[in-house]
C-alpha positions as a Python dict, from the first residue, in 0.01 Angstrom:
ca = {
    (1, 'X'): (0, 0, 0),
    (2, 'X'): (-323, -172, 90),
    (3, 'X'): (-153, -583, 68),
    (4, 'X'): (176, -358, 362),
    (5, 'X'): (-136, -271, 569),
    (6, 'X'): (-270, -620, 570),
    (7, 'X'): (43, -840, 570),
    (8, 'X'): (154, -585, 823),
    (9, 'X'): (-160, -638, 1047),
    (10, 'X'): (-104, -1025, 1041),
    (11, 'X'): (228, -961, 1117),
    (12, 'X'): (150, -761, 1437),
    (13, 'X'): (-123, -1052, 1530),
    (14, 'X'): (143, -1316, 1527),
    (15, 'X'): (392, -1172, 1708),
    (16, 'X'): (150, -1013, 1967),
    (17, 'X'): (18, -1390, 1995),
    (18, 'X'): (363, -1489, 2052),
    (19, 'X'): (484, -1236, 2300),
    (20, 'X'): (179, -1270, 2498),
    (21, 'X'): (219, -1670, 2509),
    (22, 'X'): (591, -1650, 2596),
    (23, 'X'): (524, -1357, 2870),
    (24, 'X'): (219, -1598, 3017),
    (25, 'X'): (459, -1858, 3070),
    (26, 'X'): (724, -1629, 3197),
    (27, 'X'): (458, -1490, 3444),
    (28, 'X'): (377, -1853, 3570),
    (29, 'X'): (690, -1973, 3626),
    (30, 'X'): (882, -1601, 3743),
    (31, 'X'): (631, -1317, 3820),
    (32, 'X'): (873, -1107, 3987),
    (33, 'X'): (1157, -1097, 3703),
    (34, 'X'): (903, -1081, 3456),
    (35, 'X'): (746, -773, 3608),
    (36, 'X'): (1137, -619, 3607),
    (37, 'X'): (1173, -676, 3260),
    (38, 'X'): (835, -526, 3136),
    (39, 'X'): (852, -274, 3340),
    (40, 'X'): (1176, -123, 3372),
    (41, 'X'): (1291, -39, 2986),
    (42, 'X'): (979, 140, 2957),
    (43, 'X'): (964, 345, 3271),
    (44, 'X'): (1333, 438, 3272),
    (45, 'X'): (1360, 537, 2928),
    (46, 'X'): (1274, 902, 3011),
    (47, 'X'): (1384, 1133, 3260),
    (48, 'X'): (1200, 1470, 3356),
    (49, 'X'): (1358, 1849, 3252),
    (50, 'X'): (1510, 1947, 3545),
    (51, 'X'): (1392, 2298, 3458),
    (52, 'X'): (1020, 2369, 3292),
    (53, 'X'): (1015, 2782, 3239),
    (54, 'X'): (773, 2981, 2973),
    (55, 'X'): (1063, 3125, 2824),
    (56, 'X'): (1214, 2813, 2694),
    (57, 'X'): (890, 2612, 2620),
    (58, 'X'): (612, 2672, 2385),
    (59, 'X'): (337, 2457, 2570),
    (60, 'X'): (224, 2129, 2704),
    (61, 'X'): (60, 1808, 2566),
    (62, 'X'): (-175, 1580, 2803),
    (63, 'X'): (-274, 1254, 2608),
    (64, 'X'): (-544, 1086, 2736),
    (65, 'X'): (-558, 858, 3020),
    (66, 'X'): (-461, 835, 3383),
    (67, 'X'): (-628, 1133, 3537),
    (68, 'X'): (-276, 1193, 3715),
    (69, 'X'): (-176, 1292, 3365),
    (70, 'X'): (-390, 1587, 3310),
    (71, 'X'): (-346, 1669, 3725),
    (72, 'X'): (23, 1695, 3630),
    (73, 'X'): (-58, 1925, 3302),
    (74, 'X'): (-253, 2181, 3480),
    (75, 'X'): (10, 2201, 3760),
    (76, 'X'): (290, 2282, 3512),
    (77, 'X'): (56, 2520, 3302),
    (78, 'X'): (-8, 2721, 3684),
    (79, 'X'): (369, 2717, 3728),
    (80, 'X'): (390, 2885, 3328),
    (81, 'X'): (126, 3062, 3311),
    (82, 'X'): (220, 3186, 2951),
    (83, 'X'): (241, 2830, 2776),
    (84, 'X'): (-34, 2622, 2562),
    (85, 'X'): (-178, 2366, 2689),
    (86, 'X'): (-315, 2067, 2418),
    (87, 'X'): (-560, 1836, 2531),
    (88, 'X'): (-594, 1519, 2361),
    (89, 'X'): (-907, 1380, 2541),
    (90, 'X'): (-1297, 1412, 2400),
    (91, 'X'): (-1415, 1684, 2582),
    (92, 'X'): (-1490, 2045, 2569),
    (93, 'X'): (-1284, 2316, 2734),
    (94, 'X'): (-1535, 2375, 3124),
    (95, 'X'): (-1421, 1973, 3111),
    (96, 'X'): (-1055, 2036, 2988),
    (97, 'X'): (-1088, 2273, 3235),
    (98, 'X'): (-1199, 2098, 3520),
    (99, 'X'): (-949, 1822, 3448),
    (100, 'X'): (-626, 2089, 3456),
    (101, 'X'): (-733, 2188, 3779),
    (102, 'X'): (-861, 2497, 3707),
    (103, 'X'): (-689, 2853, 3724),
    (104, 'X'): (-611, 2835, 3360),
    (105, 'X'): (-733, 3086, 3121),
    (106, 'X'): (-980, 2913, 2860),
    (107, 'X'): (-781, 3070, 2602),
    (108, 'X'): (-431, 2900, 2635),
    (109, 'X'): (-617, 2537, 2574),
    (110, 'X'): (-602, 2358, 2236),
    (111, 'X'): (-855, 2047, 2281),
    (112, 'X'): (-793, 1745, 2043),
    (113, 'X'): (-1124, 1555, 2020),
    (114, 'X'): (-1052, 1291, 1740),
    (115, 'X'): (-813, 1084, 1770),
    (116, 'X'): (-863, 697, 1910),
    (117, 'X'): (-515, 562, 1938),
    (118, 'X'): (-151, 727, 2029),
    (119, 'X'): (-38, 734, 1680),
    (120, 'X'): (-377, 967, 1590),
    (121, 'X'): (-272, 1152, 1888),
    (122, 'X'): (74, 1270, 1734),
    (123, 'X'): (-78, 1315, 1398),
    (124, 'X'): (-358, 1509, 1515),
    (125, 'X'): (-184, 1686, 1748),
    (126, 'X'): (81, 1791, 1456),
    (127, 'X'): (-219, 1923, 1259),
    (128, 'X'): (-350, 2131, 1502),
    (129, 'X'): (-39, 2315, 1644),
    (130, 'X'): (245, 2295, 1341),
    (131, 'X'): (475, 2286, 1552),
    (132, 'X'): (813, 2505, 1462),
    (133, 'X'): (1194, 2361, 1457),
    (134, 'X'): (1219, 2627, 1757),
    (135, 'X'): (963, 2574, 1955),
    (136, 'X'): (955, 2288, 2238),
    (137, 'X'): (680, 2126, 2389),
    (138, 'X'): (669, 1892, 2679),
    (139, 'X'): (504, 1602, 2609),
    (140, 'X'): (278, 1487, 2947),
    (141, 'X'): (168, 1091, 2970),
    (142, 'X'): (217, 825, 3178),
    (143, 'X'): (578, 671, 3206),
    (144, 'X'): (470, 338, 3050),
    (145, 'X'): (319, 484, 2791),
    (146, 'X'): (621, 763, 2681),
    (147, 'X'): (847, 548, 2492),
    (148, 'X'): (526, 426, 2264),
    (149, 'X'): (422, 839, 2245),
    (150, 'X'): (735, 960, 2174),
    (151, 'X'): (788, 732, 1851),
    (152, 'X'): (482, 781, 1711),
    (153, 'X'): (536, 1203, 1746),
    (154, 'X'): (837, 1120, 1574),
    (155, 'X'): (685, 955, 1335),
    (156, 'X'): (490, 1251, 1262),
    (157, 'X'): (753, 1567, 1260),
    (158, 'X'): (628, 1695, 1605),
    (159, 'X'): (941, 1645, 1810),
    (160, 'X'): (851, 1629, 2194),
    (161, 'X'): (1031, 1670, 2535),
    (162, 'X'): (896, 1391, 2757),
    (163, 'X'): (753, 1462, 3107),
    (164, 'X'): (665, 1112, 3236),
    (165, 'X'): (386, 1048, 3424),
    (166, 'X'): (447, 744, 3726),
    (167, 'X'): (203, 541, 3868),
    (168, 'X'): (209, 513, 4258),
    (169, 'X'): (83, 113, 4237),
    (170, 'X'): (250, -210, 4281),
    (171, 'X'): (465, -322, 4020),
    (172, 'X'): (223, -664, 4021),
    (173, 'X'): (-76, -444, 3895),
    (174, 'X'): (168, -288, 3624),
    (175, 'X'): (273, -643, 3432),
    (176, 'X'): (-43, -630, 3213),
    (177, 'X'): (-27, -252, 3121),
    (178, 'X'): (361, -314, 3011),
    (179, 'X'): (258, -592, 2817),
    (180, 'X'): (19, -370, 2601),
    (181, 'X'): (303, -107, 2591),
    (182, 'X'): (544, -380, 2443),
    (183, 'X'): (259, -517, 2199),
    (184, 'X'): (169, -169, 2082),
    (185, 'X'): (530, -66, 2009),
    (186, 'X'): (581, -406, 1833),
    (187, 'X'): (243, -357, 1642),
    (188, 'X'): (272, 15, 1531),
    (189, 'X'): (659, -41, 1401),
    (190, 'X'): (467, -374, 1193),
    (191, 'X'): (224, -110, 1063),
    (192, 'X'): (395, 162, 990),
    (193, 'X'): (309, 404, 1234),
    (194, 'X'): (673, 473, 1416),
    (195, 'X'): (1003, 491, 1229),
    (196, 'X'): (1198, 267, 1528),
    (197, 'X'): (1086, 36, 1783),
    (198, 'X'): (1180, 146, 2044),
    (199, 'X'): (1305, 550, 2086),
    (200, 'X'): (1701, 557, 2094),
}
């Protein structure tokens, strides 16, 4: 187990090195299409519900991040004012609180304070709500980041219903976050941490 972790962490180093070398030249020679073809797997991937209502969902999961993410949360939780709503940020809940928005009772959030990375995100998230096959939760995070999140929920039994996040910025200002998207999704399927690549 211990010479998978290590031979899969050299792994991810070499072919992070080597997608970040061929994107830099990509970048120099064709910004724009490089830009298109970070950004646009990872930010189409997921479409919102059409239709969020407290009788068909079970609650709401804000990962860390973006502010937007957790502005977007405590809207939804207003609009259902029956559903959970998990935090995954370190804070306590007048903070969890005041990032929501406020107009949420205390007693609907479920704060997860430990985790440092997405994939400790799903697993502690998992741990803390045990999920049912019958229950649905939306997952809330930026639209970049979903494809990476939704694997590694998979990954642990917590299946999730993705409400994408999108950042109003140029696409220019976005090349470096997709590149970290791409490198974590190849580095967490080199480790271990997501069953897939990429979600199907």
């Amino acid at each position: 187990m211990r010479q998978r972790l290590i031979l899969g962490t050299l792994l991810a180093s070499l072919t992070a090195s080597l997608i970040t070398a061929a994107c830099g030249a990509c970048l120099w020679t064709r910004p724009d299409l490089m830009g298109r073809l970070l950004i646009e797997p990872l930010e189409g991937r997921y479409q919102r519900a059409s239709i969020i209502s407290h009788e068909a969902f079970t609650g709401i999961i804000a990962l860390s991040g973006d502010d937007r993410r957790f502005a977007e949360a405590g809207r939804l939780a207003r609009l259902n004012p029956k559903l959970k709503v998990l935090l995954s940020e370190q804070t306590d809940i007048q903070g969890a609180l005041a990032k929501l928005g406020g107009g949420i009772d205390p007693s609907r959030i479920i704060l997860e304070t430990k985790s440092k990375n997405t994939y400790e995100n799903a697993i502690f998230s998992a741990s803390l709500v045990a999920p049912q096959r019958h229950e649905r939760w939306l997952l809330v995070t930026g639209a970049l980041h979903m494809p990476r999140a939704v694997v590694s929920f998979q990954k642990a039994g917590f299946h999730v219903e993705p409400w994408p996040v999108y950042d109003a910025v140029s696409e220019a200002s976005m090349v470096s976050p997709a590149m970290h998207e791409w490198l974590g999704l190849v580095a967490s399927r080199l480790l271990g941490r997501t069953a897939q690549l990429f979600p199907m």
